[in-house]
N, C-alpha and C positions, 0 to 999 in steps of 0.2 A: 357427704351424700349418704352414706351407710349409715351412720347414727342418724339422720332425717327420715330415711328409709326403714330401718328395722325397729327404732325406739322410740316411745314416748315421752317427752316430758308431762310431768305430774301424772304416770300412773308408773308406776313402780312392778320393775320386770318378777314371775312368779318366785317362789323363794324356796329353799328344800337343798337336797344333798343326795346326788345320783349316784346308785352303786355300777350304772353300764359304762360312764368314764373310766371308771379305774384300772391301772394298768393290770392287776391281775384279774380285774373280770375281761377285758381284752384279751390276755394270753390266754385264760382258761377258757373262752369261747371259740380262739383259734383250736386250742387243743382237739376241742369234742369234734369237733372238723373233719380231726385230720391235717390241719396245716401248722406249718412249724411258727411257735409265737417269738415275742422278744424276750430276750430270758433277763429277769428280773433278778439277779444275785451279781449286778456288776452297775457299775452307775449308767444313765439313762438319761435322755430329754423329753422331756413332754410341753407343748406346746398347748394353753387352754387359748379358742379366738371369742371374742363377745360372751365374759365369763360372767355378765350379770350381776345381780344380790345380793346371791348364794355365797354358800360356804365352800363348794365344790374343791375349789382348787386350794384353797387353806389346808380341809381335808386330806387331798391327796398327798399333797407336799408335807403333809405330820406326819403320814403314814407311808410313806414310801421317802423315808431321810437318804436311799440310795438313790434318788433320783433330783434332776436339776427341773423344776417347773417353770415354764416360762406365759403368766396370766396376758392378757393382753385386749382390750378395751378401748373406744374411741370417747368414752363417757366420761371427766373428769371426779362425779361422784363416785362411780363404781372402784375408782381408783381408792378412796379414801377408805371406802369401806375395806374392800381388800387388803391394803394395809395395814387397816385397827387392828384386824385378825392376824395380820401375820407380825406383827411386831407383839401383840400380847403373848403369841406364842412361840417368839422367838424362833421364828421359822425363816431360817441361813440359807432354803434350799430353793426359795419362792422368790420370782423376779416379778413387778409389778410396771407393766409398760403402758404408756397412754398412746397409743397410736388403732390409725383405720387399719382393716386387713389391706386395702390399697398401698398405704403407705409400705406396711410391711414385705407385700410382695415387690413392691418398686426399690427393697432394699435399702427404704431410709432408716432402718434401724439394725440394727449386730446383732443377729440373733446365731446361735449355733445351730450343724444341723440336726432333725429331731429324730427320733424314736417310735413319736408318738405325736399326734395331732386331732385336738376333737374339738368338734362344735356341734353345741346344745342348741339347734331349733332355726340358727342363725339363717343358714342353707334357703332356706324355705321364707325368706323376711326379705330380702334384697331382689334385686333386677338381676336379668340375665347379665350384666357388665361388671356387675359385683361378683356374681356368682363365676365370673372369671377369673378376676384378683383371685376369689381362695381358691382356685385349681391351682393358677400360676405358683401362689404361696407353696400349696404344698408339692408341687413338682421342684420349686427352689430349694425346700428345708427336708425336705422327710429325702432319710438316709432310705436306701435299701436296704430291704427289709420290716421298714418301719409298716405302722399300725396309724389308720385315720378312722375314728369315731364321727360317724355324719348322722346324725337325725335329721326328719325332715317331713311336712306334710304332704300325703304322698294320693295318688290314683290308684285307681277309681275309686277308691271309696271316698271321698271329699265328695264325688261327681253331685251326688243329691242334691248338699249342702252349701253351693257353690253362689247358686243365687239368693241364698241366706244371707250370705259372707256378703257381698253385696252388698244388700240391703241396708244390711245393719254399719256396712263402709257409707254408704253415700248418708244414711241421718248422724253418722258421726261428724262426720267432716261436714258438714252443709252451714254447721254452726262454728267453722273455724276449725281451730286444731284440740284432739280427742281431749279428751277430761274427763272424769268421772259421774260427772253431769251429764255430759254428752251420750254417755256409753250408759246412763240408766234412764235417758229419754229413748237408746235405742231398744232397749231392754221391753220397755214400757209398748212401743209403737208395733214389736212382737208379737206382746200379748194380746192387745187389741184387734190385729188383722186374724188370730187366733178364735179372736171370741166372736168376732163380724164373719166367721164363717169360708174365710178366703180362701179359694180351692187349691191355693198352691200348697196348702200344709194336709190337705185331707188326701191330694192326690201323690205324695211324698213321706209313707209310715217309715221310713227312713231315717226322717228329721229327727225323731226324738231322742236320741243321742245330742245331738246339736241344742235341741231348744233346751232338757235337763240340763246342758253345760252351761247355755247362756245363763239361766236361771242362777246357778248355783255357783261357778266358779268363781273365782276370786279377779278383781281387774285388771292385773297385770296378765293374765294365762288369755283371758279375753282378746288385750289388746295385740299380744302376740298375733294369736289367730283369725283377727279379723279388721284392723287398723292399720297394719305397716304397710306403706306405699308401693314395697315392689313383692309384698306377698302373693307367692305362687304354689298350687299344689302341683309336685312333680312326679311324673311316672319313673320308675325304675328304669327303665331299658333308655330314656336320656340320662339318667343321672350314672345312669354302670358304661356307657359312651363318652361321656364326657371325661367320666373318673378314668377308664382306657386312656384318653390322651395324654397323659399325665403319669402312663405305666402303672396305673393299679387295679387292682385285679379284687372283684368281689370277692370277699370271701363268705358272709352271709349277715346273717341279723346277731346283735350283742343280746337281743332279749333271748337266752339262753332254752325256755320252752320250745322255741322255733325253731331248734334245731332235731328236733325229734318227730317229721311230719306224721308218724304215725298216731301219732295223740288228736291229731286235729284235724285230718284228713281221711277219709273214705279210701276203702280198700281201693276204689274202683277210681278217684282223684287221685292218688299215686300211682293205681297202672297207667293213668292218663298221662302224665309228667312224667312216668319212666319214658313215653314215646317222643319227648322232646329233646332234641338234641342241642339243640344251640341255649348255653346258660341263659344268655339275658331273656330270651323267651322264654323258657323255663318260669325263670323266678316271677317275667312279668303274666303268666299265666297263672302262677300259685296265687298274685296278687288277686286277679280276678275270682279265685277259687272262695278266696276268704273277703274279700272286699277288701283289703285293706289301706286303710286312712291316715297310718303313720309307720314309718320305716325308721328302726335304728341300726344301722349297716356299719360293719366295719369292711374298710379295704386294705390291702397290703401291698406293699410296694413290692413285686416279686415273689411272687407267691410261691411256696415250697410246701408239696404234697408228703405226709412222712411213711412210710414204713407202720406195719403193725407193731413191732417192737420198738419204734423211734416213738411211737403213739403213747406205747406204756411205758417209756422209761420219763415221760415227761408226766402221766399220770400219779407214778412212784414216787414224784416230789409234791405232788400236792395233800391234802389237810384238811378236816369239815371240821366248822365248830359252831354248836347251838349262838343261836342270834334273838331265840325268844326264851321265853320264862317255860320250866317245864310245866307248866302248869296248861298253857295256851297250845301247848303242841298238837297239832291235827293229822291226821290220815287225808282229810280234805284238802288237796293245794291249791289255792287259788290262785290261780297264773293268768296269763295275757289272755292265754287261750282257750279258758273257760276254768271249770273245776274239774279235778282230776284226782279219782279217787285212789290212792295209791295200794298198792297190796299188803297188808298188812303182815302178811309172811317174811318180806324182807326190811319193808320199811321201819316196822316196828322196832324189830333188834339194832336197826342203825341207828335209830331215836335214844332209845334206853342206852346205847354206848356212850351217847355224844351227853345224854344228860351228866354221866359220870364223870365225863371229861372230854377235850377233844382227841378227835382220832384220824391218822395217818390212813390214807384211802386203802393202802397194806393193808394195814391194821382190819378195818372193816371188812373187807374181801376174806378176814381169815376166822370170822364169825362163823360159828357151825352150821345157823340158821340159813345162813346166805350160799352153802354150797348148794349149786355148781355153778354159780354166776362166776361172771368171767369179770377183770378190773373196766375195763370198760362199760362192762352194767355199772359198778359204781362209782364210777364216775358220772351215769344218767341219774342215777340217783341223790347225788353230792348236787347237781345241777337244777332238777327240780326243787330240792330240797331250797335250794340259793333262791332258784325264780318266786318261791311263794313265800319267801322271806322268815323263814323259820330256822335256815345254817347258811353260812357263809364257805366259800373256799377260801383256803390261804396258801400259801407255797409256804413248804414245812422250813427253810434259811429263813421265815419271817419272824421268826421266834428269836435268830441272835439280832436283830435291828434293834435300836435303841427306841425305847418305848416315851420316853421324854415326850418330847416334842407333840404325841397326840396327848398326853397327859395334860399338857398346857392348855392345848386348845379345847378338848373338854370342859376342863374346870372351868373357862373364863366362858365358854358359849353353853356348856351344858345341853339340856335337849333341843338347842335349834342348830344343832348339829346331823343332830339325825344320825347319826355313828355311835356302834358299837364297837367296843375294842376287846380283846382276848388275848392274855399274852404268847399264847400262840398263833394268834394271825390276826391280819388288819383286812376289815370286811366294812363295805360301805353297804347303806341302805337306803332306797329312795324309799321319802315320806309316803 
């Protein structure tokens, strides 16, 4: 029922390699927090559910040889691809399982408990019945303390676009089940009601986000979002209830700019949100503040508030290191949340460090330029720097890990890897 539900046959899930799964974009996202993450200098479980195409968890598992991966799929091809990749790359640390997330929470399979638990998109593609199996999973598997990676399409910003979604469901399926055909006759029957004047799109400036995508995006990211049988957009404040039953506790968005409302909110929409007391209103008020249409939430099982100096001594272990050519480096960061001009007093000297080499967030902090920012400024600045995909963070123990194992995978996938590697730190990048 979940592969019926969430996947297509004959269109093929989107493809790429996400830096917000990664266990150190997870701890470092907990850190900016303020919440204590999983410390990554001791072995680890990570759980990927409905790991798709992608390379994702190949990736993690090359780059994180201290941790045990455990992929997990109800698709028999998704299996094989996954394997290619981890046998070319002789990847010891990656388990490859063919099972429903049902099955897995009903405990027909051995898994240990995890660390770490994500799913890419899945959340949002199944029924409310499904979407119970992975609560139950991760109340079964995820240790305390652990870390869950949830995306998901989310409220009110969907609201517009709803009876789009719709539309374009009922002339997919009218002709049987989706195809590629199907999905550019509904392409096609878009534009038409566009050109015939129909008032739903003139009364709706909204859409055009939605019709650019239909337009342009590739068939699997389509079929995601608008062909799976129990595709639902969910509001925050169910989904941070639900996750409560299950003892986990928001801890906020892994898209890393989100966590600095002052970049993207009005003076006077944060006095507004200082007067909210209860979180899940809170967050489900910002949602309305911004519209927004897709949530990447990490939860934690247990959540642990730390100390100012519990804050910096986990800052103290991390590491920036250039991810783009110095040539392309900008002052402009193009983030989730618009463009952000950065100051060029600080930003600049931490650019010119890291061209030279990488550097120790210490290190930075003891720049002359940069007095009297405190490590926690750079640490905002390591973090912006990561979200517009110009330096990565790495935990400075990343440098004695055995670099092998991404070496392989590299070589044999090359750029459809989407990974950069630095032998001082392992930094993912989404295409």
């Amino acid at each position: 029922m979940e592969c019926k539900q969430a996947y297509h046959a004959g269109i093929d899930d989107p493809t790429g390699v996400y830096r917000e799964p990664s266990p150190v974009h997870l701890s470092f996202s907990c850190i900016l927090r303020g919440v204590e993450p999983v410390a990554l200098d001791r072995p680890f479980n990570y759980l990927v559910l409905g790991m798709g195409p992608d390379l994702t968890a190949s990736v993690l598992a090359a780059a994180n040889p201290q941790g045990h991966f455990y992929a997990i799929d109800c698709r028999p091809v998704q299996m094989l691809c996954t394997r290619e990749s981890t046998q070319v790359a002789e990847l010891e640390n990656l388990y490859v399982l063919e099972h429903s997330v049902a099955e897995v929470a009903a405990r027909l399979t051995d898994l240990p408990p995890m660390d770490f638990i994500s799913l890419c998109g899945l959340y949002s593609r199944v029924d409310g019945g499904q979407r119970q199996h992975i609560v139950d999973l991760i109340s079964r598997y995820l240790k305390p303390g652990g870390v869950v990676y949830l995306n998901y399409d989310a409220m009110p910003g969907w609201s517009p676009s709803l009876p789009l979604q719709r539309l374009i469901r009922e002339r997919v399926c009218s002709g049987g089940p989706a195809t590629h055909q199907s999905m550019a006759a509904a392409r096609e029957m878009v534009q038409q009601l566009q050109a015939l004047g129909a008032s739903f799109f003139d009364g709706n400036p909204n859409l055009q986000h939605r019709l650019d995508s239909l337009r342009h995006d590739k068939g699997g990211y389509l079929a995601c979002e608008y062909f799976s049988d129990g595709w639902t957009a969910l509001y925050h404040a169910d989904v941070a209830r639900v996750m409560a039953g299950a003892k986990m506790d928001h801890v906020g968005s892994a898209d890393l700019a989100q966590a600095f409302p002052q970049l993207y909110l009005t003076p006077q929409q944060q006095k507004l949100l200082a007067t909210v007391g209860d979180p899940i209103l809170r967050e489900t008020v910002k949602d309305y503040l911004c519209n927004t249409s897709w949530r990447s939430d990490i939860y934690l099982r247990g959540l642990r508030r730390m100390t100012s100096p519990r804050r910096e001594h986990w800052l103290r272990q991390l590491g920036l290191v250039l991810t783009s050519l110095p040539e392309s480096l900008t002052l402009d960061l193009e983030l989730s949340i618009g463009t952000v001009k950065a100051d060029p007093r600080f930003y600049q000297p931490v650019l010119d460090a890291l061209v030279r080499r990488p550097h120790s967030l210490v290190e930075l902090a003891e720049i002359p330029a940069l007095f009297p920012l405190r490590l926690e400024d750079i640490g905002q600045m390591a973090a912006l720097l990561t979200a517009s995909g110009q330096a990565g963070v790495h935990f400075l123990n990343a440098g004695e890990l055995p670099t092998a194992p991404v070496q392989r995978l590299t070589a044999a996938q090359g750029d459809a890897i989407g990974m950069r590697h630095a032998s001082a730190g392992r930094t993912l990048h989404k295409r």
